[in-house]
DOSE-522959 format. One record per residue (C-alpha): x, y, z; residue number from 0; residue in one letter. Coordinates in steps of 0.2 Angstrom, whole numbers, always signed. Example, Ala and Ser with C-alpha at 12.3 -4.5 7.8 and 13.67 -1.06 7.14 Angstrom:
REM residues 2
REC       u       v       w   pos   code
REC     +62     -22     +39     0      A
REC     +68      -5     +36     1      S
***
This chain:
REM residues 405
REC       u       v       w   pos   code
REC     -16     +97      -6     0      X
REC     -11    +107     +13     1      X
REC      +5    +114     +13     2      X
REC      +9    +102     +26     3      X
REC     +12     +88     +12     4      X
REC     +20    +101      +1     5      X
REC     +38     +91      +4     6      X
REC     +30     +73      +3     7      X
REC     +24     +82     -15     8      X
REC     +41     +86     -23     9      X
REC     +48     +70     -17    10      X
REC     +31     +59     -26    11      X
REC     +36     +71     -40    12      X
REC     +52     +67     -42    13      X
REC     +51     +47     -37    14      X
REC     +39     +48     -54    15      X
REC     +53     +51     -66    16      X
REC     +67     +42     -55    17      X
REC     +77     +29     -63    18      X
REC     +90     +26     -48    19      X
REC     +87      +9     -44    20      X
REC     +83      +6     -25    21      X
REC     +87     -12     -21    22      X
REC     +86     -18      -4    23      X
REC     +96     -34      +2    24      X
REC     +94     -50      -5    25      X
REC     +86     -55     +12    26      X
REC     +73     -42     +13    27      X
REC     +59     -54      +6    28      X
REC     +48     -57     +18    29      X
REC     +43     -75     +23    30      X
REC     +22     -81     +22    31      X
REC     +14     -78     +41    32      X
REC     +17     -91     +52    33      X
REC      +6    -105     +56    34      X
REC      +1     -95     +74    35      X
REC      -3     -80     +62    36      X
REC     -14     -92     +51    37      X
REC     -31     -84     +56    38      X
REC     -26     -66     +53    39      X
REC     -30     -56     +39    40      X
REC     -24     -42     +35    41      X
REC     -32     -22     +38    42      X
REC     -21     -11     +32    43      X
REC      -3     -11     +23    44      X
REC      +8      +0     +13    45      X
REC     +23      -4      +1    46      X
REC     +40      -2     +10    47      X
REC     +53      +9      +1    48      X
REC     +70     +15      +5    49      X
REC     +67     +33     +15    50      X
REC     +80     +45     +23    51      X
REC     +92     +43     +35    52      X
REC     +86     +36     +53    53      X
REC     +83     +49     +67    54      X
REC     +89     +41     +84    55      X
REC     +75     +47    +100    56      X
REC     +62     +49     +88    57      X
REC     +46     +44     +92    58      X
REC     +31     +40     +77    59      X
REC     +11     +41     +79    60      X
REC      +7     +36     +62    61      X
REC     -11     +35     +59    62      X
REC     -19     +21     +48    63      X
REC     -35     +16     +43    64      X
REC     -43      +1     +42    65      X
REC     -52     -12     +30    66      X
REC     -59     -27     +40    67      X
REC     -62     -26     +58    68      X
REC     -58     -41     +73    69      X
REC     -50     -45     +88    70      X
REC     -30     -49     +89    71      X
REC     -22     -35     +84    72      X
REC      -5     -38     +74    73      X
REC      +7     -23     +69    74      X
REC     +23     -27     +56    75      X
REC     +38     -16     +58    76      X
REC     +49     -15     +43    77      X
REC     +69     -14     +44    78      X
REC     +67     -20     +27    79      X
REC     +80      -7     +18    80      X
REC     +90      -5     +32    81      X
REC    +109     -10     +32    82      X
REC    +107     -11     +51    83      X
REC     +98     -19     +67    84      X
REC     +83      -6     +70    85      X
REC     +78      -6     +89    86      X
REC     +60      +0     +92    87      X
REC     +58      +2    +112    88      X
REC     +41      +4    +114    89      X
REC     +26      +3    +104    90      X
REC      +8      +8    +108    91      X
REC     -10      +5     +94    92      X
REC     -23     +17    +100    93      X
REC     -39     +25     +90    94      X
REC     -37     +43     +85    95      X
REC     -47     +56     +94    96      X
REC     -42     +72     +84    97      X
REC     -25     +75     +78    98      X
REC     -10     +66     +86    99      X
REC     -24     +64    +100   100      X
REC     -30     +49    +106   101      X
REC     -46     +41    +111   102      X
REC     -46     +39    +131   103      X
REC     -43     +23    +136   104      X
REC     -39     +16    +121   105      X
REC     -20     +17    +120   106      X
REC     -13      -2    +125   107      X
REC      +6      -6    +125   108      X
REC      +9     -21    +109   109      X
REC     +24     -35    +112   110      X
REC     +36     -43    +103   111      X
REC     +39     -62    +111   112      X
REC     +32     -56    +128   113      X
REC     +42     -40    +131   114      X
REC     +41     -22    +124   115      X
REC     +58     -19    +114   116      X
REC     +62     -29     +98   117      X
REC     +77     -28     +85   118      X
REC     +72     -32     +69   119      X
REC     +90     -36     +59   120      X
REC     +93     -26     +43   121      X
REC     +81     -31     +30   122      X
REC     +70     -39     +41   123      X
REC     +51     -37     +48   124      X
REC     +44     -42     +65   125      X
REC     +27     -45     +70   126      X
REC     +20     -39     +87   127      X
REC     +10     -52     +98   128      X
REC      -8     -50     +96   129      X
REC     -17     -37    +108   130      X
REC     -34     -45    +114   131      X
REC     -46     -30    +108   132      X
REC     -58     -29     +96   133      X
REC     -54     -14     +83   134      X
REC     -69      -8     +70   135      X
REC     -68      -7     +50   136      X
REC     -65     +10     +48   137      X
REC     -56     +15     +62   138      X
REC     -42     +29     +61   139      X
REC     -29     +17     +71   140      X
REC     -12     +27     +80   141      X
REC      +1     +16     +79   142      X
REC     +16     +25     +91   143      X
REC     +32     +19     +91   144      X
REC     +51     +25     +97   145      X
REC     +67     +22     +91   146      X
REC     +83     +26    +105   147      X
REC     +98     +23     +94   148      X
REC     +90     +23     +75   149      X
REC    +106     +27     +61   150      X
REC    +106     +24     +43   151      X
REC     +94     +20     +28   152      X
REC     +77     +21     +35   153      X
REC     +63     +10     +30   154      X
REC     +44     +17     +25   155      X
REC     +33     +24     +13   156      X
REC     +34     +42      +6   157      X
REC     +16     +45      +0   158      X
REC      +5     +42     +12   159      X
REC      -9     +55      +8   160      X
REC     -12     +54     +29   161      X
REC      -4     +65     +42   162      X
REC      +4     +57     +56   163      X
REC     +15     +64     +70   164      X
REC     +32     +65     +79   165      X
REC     +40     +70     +93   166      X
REC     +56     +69    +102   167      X
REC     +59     +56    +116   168      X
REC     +47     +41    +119   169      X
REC     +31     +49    +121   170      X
REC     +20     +32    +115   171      X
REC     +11     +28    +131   172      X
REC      +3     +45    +131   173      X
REC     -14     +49    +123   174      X
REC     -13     +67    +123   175      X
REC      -6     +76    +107   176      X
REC      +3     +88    +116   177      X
REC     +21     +82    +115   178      X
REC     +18     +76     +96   179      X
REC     +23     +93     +88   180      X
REC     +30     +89     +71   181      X
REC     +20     +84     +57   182      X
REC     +23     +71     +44   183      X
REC     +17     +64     +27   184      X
REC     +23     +50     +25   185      X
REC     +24     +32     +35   186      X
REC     +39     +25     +47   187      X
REC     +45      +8     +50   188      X
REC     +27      +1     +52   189      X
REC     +21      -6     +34   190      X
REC      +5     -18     +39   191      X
REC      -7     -23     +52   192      X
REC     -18     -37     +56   193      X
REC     -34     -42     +64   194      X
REC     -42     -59     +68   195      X
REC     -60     -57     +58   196      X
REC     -74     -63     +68   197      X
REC     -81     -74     +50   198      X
REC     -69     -85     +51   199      X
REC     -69     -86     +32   200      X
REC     -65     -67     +29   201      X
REC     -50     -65     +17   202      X
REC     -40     -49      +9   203      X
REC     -36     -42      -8   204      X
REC     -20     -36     -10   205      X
REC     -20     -19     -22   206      X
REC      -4     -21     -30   207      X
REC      +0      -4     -40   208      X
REC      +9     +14     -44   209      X
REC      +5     +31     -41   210      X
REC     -15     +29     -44   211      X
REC     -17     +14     -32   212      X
REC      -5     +25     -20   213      X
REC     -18     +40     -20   214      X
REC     -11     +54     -28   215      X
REC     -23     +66     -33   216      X
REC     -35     +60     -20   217      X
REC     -38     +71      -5   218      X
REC     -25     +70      +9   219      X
REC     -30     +63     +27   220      X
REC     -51     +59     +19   221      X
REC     -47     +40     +14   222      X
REC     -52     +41      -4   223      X
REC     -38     +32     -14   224      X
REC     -49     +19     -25   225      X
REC     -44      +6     -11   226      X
REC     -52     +15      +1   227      X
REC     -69     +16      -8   228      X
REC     -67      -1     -12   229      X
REC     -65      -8      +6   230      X
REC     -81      +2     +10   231      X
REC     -91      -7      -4   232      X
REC     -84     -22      +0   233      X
REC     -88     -22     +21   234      X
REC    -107     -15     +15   235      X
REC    -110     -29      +3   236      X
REC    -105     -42     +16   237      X
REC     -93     -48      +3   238      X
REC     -83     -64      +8   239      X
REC     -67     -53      +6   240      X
REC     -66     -39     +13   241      X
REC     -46     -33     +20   242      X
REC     -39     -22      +7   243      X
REC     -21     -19      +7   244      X
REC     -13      -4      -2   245      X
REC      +3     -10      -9   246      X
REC      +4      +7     -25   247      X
REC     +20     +14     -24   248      X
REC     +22     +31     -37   249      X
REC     +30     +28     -50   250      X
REC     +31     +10     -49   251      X
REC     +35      -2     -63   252      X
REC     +31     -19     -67   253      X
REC     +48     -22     -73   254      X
REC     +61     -12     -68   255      X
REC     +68      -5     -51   256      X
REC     +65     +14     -51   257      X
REC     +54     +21     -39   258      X
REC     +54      +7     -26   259      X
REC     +57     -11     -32   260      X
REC     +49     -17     -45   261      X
REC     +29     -27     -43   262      X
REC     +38     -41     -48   263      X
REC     +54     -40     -38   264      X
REC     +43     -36     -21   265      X
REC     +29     -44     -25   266      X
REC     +36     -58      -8   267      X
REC     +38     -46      +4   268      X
REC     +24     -33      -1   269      X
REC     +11     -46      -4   270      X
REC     +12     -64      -2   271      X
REC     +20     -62     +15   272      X
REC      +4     -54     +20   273      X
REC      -9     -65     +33   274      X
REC     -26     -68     +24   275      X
REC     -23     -64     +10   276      X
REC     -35     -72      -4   277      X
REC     -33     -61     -21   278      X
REC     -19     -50     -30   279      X
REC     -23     -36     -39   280      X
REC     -10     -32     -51   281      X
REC     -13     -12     -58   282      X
REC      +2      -8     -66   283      X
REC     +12      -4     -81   284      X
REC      +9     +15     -87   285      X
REC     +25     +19     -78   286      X
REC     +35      +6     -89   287      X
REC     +26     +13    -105   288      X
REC     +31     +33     -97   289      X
REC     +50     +27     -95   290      X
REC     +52     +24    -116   291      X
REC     +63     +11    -112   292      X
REC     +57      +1    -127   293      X
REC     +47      -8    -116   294      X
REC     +35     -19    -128   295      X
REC     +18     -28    -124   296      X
REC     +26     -43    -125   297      X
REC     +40     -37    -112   298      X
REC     +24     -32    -102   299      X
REC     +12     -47    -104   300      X
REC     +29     -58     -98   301      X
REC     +30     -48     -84   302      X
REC     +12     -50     -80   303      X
REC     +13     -69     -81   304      X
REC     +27     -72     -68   305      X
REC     +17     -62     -56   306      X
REC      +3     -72     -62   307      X
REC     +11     -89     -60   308      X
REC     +21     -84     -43   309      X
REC      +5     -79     -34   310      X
REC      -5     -94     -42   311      X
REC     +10    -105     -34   312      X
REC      +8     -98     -18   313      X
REC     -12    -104     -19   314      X
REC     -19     -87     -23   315      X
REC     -31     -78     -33   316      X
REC     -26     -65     -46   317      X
REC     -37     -51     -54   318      X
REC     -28     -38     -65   319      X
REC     -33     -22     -71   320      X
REC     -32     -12     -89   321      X
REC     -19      +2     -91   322      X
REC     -30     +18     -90   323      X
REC     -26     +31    -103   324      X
REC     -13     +46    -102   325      X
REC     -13     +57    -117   326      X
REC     -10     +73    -112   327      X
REC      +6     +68    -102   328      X
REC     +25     +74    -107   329      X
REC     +28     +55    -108   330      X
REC     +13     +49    -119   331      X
REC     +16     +48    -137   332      X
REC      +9     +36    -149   333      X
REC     +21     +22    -149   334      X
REC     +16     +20    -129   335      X
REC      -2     +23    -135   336      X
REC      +0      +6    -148   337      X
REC      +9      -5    -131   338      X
REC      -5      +1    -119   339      X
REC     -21      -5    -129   340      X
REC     -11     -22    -134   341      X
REC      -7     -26    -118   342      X
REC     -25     -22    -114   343      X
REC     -30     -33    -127   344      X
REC     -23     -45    -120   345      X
REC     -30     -43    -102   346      X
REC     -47     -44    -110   347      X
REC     -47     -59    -122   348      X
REC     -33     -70    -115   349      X
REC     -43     -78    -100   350      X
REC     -24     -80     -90   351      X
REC     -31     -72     -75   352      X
REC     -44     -75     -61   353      X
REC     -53     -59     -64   354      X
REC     -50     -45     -76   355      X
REC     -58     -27     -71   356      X
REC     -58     -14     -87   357      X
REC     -51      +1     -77   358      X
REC     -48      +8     -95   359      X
REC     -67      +7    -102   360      X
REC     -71     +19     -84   361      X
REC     -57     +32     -86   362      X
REC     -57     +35    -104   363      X
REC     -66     +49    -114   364      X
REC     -79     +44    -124   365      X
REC     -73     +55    -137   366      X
REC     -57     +52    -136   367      X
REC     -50     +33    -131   368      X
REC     -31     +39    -129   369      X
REC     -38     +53    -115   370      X
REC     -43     +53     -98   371      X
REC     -61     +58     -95   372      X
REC     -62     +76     -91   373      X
REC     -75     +73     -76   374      X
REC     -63     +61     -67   375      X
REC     -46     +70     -70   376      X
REC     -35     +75     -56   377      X
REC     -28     +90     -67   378      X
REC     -12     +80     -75   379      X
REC     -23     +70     -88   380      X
REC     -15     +54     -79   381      X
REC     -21     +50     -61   382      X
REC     -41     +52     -55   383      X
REC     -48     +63     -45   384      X
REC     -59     +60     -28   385      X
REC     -73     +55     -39   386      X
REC     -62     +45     -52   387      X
REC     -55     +37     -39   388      X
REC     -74     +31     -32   389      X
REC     -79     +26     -51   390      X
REC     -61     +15     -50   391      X
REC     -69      +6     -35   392      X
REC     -88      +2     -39   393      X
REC     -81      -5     -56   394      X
REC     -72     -19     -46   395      X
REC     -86     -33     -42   396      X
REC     -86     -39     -25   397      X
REC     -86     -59     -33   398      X
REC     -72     -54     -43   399      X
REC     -61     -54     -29   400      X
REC     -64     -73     -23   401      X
REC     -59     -89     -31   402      X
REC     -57    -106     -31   403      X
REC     -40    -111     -27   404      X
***
């Protein structure tokens, strides 16, 4: 990884042991897109966490990439752990040229309600008004957005494995990268975008995860977390489901608050809130093993069932996904070992879910069950590497991902 993530690093590293909890407000869940949103579906998303402190006159061109392509594009601004109104003055979506540069002609001014400044109340999000454009799969889109007075808890996500910029003073309306001189690894404020598919039946799958679905060991600013690679296969095959949302967080935990939220305490506001979206993917539960918390399959298998259960309620598919291995880890010791392959017993044979994908039969060794493969390892014997991360996403059949609901 470039020096320039070197901070973003040491804070991952640390949120992967944290156990301070990280609750936002009661009211940060997110209500389901409205009824004038119903044809959206979502191209790109990231979990929102509680960052630093706000920086009033800041501006932000944070650069995305996304799944599905279509017309009407939607951003979502995130004030979701603030304890404040955020007021975002200006915001502009343009495609990246090179760097904080933009393509000419491309960079268009986004609403909110017909006029250009919006305040989303603390523990709130905001959707913009839908730019008539039509933006590609694949696209590195530049979100730019300014914040005159912004104070207190800031709301984003730490690990973004993508540079984006900043600058001081409103700078959003500009395409050139001149006055965006600072770097930054992580994401501000905007936590999804939409896009009006031209299939009308196009859906998403919603990637819900830790550190592995986040991207860490992938390489930074190539778009080759597992997501990534699976939003590829999935636009190549024609597949009827084809937005991919990233919602990993490091060190997340199925059931306790840590390192963000828990999946089952934002699974409202990360997921389900989300326009278009067909399937979960639940991918998580080696951080609650790590913690030795006591944490027992059956602790885990409950866990998974609520998610279950709440996302069938809302209509929804959901696929889950085995716990990969991790001997080699400080935290791994046998005990964990015995709760890892139950609970993926259980995944396999208990026919509870709409899909199950066996992301343990691809990482492990051949030799040695309890162990990562050697030619996929990131180096920590826990997360994959570039080429782990692909093997991830070819394993995940495209019909997997769509159900009858």
């Amino acid at each position: 990884m470039t020096g320039r993530f070197g901070r973003v690093r040491r804070v991952a590293a640390a949120l992967l042991t944290a156990v301070v909890c990280q609750s936002a407000p009661a009211r940060a869940a997110a209500l389901p897109a409205t009824a004038e949103h119903a044809s959206g579906v979502v191209t790109w998303a990231a979990s929102a966490d509680r960052m630093g402190e706000g920086t009033a006159g800041q501006g932000y061109r944070l650069i995305v990439h996304t799944s599905v392509g279509g017309d009407d594009l939607r951003v979502r601004l995130s004030n979701a752990f603030g304890d404040r109104p955020l007021t975002v003055d200006s915001v502009y979506a343009g495609v990246r040229g090179a760097g904080a540069a933009l393509r000419p002609g491309s960079n268009r001014r986004l609403t909110f309600g017909g006029v250009p400044t919006v305040t989303v109340p603390a523990g709130a999000t905001a959707w913009s008004d839908p730019l008539h454009r039509r933006l590609s799969a694949g696209t590195d889109l530049a979100v730019s957005l300014h914040t005159p007075a912004a104070a207190g808890p800031a709301t984003g996500h730490w690990l973004a494995m993508q540079t984006s910029y900043t600058g001081r003073g409103d700078h959003t309306a500009e395409e050139s990268g001149t006055n965006w001189t600072q770097t930054t690894g992580s994401w501000w404020y905007l936590d999804a975008v939409s896009v009006r598919p031209s299939l009308g039946a196009t859906g998403a799958v919603v990637a819900l995860g830790d550190s592995i679905t986040d991207g860490w060991h992938s390489t930074a600013d190539l778009d080759r977390r597992w997501t990534d690679y699976l939003a590829r296969r999935l636009n190549t095959a024609h597949a009827p489901v084809r937005g991919v949302a990233d919602e990993g967080i490091s060190g997340n935990q199925v059931l306790a608050d840590g390192a963000g939220q828990s999946a089952l305490n934002r699974l409202d506001r990360d997921v389900l809130s989300l326009p278009g979206v067909r399937t979960v993917f639940l991918f998580e539960g080696v951080n609650d093993l790590k913690a030795h918390t006591g944490v027992t399959a059956q602790d885990l298998i409950a866990g998974y069932r609520r998610i279950a259960e709440r996302v069938h309620a809302a209509g929804k598919c959901v696929a889950a996904a085995t716990i990969g291995p991790f001997e080699g880890r400080p935290e791994w010791d046998p005990a964990a070992e015995a709760v890892r392959r139950a609970v993926n017993r259980f995944l396999r044979t208990s026919g509870e879910f709409d899909a199950v994908t066996d992301f343990d039969r691809t990482l492990r060794s051949p030799h040695d069950s309890a162990r990562l493969l050697p030619f996929l390892d990131g180096g920590d014997h826990l997360h994959p590497d570039d080429k782990g991360m692909r093997a991830l996403a070819d394993t995940v059949g495209p019909g997997s991902l769509d159900c009858t609901r």
